[in-house]
C-alpha positions in Angstrom: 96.0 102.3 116.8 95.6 103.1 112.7 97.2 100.7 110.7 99.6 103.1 109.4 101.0 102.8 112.5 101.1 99.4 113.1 102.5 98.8 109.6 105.3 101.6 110.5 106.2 100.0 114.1 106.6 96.3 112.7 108.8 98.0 110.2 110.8 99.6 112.8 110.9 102.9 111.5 110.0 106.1 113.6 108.0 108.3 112.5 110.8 111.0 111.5 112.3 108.1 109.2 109.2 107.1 107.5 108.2 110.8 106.7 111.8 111.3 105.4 111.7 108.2 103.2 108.1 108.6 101.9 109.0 112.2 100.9 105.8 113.6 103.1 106.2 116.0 106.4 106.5 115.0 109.5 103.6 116.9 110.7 101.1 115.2 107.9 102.4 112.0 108.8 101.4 112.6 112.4 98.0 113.8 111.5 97.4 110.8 109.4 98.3 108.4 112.0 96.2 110.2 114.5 93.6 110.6 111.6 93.4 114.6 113.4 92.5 115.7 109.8 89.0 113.7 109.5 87.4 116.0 106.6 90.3 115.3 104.2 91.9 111.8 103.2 95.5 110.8 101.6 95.3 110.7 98.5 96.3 107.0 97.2 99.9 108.3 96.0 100.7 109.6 99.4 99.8 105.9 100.7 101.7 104.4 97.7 104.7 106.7 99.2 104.3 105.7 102.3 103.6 101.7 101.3 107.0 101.5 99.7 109.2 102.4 102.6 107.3 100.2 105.1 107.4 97.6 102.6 111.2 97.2 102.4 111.6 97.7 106.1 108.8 94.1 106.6 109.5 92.1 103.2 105.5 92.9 102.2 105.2 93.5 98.7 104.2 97.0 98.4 100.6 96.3 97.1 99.8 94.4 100.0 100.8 97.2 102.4 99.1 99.7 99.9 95.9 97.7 99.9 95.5 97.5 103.7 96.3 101.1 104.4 93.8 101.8 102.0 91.2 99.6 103.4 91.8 100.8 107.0 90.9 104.4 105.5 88.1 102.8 103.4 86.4 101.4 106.8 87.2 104.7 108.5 85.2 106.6 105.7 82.4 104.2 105.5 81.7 104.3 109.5 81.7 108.0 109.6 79.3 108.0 106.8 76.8 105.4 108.9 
């Protein structure tokens, strides 16, 4: 399960109310939880989009849920490249 994911199901938000509050489709929110779309990464302002939302649902400050949605994709990037 990608963090995103986790993060977005301890926040209690599905995944149509997450894309709705973060301002980003549906269907790219789908691909990036299901990372279908290997050859190209969020960029960090779609995460900050998507950090804020989640962030108000769990009481994290939104760096925090920035920083490890950006580290889960760091590790995904660094094992493909191994």
């Amino acid at each position: 399960m990608s963090r995103l994911r986790e993060l977005r199901v301890a926040a209690g938000l599905s995944k149509r109310q997450l894309a709705r509050l973060s301002g980003i489709s549906l269907r790219q929110l789908a691909y990036l939880e299901q990372r279908r779309d290997r050859g190209r990464n969020p960029t960090v302002r779609t995460l900050a989009r998507l950090a804020l939302p989640i962030s108000l649902e769990i009481g994290m400050p939104p760096a925090d849920v920035l920083k490890a949605l950006a580290e889960d994709w760091l590790r995904d990037i660094m094992s493909e490249r191994q």
